[in-house]
C-alpha positions as CSV (number, residue, x, y, z in Angstrom):
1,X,-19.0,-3.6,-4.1
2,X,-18.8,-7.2,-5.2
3,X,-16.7,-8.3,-2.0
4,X,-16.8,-10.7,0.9
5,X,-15.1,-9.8,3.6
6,X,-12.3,-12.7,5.3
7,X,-11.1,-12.3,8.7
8,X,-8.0,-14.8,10.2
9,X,-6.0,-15.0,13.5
10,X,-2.0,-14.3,13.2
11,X,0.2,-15.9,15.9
12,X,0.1,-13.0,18.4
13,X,-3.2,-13.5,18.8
14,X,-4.5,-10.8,16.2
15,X,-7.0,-11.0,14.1
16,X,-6.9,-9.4,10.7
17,X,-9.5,-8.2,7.8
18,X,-9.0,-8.4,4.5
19,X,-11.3,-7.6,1.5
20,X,-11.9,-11.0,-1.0
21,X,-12.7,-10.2,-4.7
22,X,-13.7,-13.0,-6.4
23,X,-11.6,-13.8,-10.1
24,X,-10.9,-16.5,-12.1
25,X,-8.6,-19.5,-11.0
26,X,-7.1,-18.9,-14.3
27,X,-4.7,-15.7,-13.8
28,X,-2.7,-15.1,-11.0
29,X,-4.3,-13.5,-7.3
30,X,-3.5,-9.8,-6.8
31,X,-2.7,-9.1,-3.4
32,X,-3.0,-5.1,-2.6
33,X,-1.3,-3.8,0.5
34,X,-1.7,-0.6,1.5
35,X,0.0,2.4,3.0
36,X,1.3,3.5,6.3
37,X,-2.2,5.3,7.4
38,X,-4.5,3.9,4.9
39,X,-6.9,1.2,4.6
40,X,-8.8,-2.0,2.3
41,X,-10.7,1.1,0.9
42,X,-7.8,2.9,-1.0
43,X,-7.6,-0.2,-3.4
44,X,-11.7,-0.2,-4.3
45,X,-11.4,1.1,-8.0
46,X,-8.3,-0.8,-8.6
47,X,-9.8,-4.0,-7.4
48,X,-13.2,-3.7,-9.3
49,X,-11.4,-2.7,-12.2
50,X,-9.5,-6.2,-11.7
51,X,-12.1,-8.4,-10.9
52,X,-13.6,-10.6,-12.2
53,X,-10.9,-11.5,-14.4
54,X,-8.6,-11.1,-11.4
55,X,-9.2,-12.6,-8.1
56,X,-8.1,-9.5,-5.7
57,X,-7.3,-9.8,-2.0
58,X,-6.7,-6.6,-0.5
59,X,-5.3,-7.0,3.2
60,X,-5.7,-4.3,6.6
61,X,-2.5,-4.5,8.2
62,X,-2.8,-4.5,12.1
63,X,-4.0,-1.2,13.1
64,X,-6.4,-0.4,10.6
65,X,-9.6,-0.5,9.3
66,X,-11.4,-3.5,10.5
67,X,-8.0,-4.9,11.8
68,X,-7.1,-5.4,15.6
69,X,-5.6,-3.2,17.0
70,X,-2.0,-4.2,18.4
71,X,-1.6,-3.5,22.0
72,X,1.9,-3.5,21.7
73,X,2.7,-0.9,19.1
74,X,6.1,-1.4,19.2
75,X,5.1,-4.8,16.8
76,X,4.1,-2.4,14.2
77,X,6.9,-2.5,11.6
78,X,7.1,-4.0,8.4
79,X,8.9,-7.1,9.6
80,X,5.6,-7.8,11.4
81,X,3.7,-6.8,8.5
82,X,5.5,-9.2,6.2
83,X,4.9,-11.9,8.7
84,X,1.0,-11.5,8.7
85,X,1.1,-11.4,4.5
86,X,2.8,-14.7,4.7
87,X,-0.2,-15.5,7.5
88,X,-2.5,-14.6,5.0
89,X,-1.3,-16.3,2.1
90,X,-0.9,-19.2,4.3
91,X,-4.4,-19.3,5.2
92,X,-6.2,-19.0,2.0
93,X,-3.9,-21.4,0.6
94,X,-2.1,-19.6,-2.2
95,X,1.4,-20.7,-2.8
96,X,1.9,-17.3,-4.8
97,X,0.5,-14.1,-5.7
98,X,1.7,-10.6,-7.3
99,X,2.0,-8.3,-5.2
100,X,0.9,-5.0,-5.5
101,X,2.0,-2.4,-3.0
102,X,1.6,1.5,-2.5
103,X,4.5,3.1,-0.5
104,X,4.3,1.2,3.1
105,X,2.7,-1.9,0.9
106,X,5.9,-1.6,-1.6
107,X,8.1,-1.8,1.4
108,X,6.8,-4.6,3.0
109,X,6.4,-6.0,-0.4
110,X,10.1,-6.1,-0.2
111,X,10.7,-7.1,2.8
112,X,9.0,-10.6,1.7
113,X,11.8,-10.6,-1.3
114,X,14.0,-11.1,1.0
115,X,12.5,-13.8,3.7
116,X,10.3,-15.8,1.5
117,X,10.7,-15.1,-2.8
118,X,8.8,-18.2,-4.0
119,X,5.5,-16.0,-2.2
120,X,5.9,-13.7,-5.1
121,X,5.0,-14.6,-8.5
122,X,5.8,-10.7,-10.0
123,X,5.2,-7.2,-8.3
124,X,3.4,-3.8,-8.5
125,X,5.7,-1.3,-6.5
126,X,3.4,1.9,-6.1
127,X,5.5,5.3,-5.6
128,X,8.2,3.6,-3.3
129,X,11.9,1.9,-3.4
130,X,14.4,1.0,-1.4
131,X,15.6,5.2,-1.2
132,X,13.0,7.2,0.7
133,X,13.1,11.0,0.0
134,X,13.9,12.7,3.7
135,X,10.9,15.6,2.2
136,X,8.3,13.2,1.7
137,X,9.0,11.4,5.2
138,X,9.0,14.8,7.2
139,X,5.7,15.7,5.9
140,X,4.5,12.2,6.5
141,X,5.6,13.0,10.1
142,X,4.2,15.9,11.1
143,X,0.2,14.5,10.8
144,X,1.3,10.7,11.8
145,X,-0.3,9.2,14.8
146,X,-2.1,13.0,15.7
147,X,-5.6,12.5,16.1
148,X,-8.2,15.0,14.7
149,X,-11.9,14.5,15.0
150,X,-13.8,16.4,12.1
151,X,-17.4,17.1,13.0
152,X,-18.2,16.7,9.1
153,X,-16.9,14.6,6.1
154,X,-16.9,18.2,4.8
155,X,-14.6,19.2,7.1
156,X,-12.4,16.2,7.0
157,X,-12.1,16.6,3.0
158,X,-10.9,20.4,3.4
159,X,-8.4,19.0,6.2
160,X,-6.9,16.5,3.4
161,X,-7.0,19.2,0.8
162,X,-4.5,21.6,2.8
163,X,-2.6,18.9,3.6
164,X,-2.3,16.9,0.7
165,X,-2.9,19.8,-2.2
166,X,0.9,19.2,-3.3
167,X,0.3,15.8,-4.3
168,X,-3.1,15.7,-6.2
169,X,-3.4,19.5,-7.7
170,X,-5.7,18.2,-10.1
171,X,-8.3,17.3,-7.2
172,X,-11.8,18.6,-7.1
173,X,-14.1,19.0,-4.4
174,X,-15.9,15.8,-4.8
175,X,-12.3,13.8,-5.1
176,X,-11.5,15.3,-2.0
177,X,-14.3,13.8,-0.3
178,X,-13.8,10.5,-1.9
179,X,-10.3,10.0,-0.6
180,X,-12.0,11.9,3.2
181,X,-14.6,8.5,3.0
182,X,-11.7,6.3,2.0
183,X,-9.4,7.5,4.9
184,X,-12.3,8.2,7.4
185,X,-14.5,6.7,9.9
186,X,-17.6,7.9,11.8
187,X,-17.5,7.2,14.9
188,X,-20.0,8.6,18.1
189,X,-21.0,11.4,16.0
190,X,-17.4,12.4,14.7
191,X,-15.2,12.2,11.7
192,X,-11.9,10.5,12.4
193,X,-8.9,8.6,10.5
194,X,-9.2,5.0,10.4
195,X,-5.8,3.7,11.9
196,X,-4.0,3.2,15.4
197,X,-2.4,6.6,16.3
198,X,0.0,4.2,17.9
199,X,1.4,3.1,14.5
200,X,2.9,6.3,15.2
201,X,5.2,4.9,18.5
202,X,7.9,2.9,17.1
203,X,8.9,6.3,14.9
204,X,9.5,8.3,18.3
205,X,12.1,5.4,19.9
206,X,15.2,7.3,21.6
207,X,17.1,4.2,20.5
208,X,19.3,4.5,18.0
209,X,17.5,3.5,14.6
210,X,19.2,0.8,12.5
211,X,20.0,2.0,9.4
212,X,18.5,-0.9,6.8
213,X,19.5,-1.3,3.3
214,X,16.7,-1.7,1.5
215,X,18.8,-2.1,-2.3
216,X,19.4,-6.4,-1.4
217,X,16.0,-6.4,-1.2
218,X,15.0,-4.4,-4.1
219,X,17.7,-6.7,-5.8
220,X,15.7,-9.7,-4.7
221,X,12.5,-8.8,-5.9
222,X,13.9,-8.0,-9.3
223,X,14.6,-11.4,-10.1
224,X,10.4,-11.4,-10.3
225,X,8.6,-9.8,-13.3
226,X,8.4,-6.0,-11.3
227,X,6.4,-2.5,-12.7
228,X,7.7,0.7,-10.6
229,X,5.5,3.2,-11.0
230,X,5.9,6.5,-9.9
231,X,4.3,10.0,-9.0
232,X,6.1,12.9,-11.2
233,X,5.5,14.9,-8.0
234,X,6.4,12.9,-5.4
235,X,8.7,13.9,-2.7
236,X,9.5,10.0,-1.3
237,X,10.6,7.8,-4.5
238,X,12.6,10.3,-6.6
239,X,13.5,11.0,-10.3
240,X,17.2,9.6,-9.1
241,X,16.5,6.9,-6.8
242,X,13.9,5.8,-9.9
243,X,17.2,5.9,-12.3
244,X,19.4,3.5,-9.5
245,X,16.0,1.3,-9.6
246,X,16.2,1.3,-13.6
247,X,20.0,-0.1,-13.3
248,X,19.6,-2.5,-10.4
249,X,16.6,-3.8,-12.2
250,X,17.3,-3.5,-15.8
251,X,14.3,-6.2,-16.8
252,X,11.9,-3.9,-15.0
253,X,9.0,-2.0,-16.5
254,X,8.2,1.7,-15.1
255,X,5.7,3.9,-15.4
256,X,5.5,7.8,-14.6
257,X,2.4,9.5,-13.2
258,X,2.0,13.3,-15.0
259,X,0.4,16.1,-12.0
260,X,0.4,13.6,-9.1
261,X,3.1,13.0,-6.1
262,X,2.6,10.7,-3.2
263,X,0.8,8.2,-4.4
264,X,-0.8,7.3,-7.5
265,X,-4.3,6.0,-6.5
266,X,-3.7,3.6,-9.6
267,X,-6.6,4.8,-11.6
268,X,-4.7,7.1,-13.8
269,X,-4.8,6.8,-17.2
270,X,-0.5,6.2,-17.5
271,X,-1.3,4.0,-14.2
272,X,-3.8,2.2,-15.4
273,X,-2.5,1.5,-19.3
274,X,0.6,0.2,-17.4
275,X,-0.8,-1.9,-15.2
276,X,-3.1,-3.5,-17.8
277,X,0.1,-4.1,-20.2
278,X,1.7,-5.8,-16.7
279,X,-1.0,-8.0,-15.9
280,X,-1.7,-9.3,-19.7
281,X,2.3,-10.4,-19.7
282,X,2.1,-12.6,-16.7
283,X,0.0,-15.5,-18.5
284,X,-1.7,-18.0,-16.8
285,X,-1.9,-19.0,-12.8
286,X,0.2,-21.5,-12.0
């Protein structure tokens, strides 16, 4: 685990982790964000498969991982998010990075298409666009924000199984415990999920929620070099929403997934052989 980890204070008084791979000056930074209930640790084989030759900074948004927590959970939206990315990129001094972003990630990803383009120099969207399939957010719903302490990381693998079985059929034991010690943390004797359950608060509002078109965005960040890549069983970017992405974005390269839904943990063979033919296109840094 050739990391170091970087910690830095956002305006609110936060202070954020993020995971510093080191790469060469000579190719563009990678910056990984991750999704809604995940972690630094769900980007490990993609960012030692990238580094050295890459440098890869993989961010905790507030909430998880080794990220304050935000005591006013309301702040946890991907407005905020985007404004901590641009914190980030601020403080390490990098005029511009490619993004790469898995569902939450993709979105917020976005979101800095539209506030602040000249931060992107091309981007990885990971099993999301600006459409997000009602299934796939219902069953992202009913475990969000519900704590569950597992008294083994046994236990806490056979929890993910039953509830994630639909998306990775191809599992095995041993991957289930993988993604159980990427997910997980011990804590006073227990098994546990490493977010905020209050990332779960601004979802159960009884104000009206504003519907936001997400396809100007999308638009923006299609002016950049973009890769879509998608799960050929997942229930939040569909087959359709994938063909409005292919027309909105006709200079766009896209990848499908074979046997996996939501999300491609980016080590897949068709993952990975797109990615590679994405990253060896982009040329030189700066």
């Amino acid at each position: 685990m050739k990391f170091t980890d970087g910690y830095f204070k956002v305006p609110d008084g936060l202070t954020l982790h993020y995971r510093d791979y080191p790469g060469s000056r000579d190719r563009p930074t990678l910056l990984c964000l991750h999704g809604l209930t995940r972690n630094a640790r769900d980007f490990e084989r993609f960012a030692e498969r990238y580094s050295p030759e890459f440098r890869v900074i993989v961010l905790e948004f507030r909430g998880r991982g080794l990220s304050d927590r935000d005591p006013q959970p309301m702040r946890y939206t991907p407005m905020t998010y985007a404004r901590d990315v641009l914190e980030l990129l601020d403080h390490l001094k990098l005029p511009q990075s490619v993004f790469v972003g898995t569902s939450l990630g993709g979105l917020v990803t976005m979101g800095i298409a539209g506030i602040a383009p000249e931060r992107i120099a091309a981007a990885i969207l990971n099993d999301v666009g600006p459409e997000l399939g009602q299934s796939g957010l219902d069953h992202i719903f009913t475990y969000l924000g519900k704590e569950v302490r597992f008294g083994s990381w046994v236990e806490a693998a056979e929890a993910l199984s039953t509830r994630h079985a639909g998306a990775h059929p191809g599992y095995s034991t041993e991957d289930w415990l993988a993604m159980a010690r990427r997910n997980c943390r011990e804590e006073d004797g227990a098994v546990l999920f490493d977010y905020d359950m209050a990332i779960a608060e601004p979802f159960k509002s009884n104000d009206p929620v504003p519907k936001i078109d997400m396809w100007p965005l999308f638009a923006a960040l299609a002016q950049k070099p973009l890769l879509v890549i998608r799960g050929a069983l997942s229930e939040l970017l569909s087959h359709e929403t994938v063909e409005k992405m292919r027309s909105a974005a006709p200079n766009a390269q896209f990848a499908l997934v074979q046997n996996v839904g939501h999300a491609p943990d980016l080590s897949e063979p068709e993952a990975a052989a797109a990615i590679d033919r994405f990253l060896s296109g982009l040329g030189q840094a700066g």
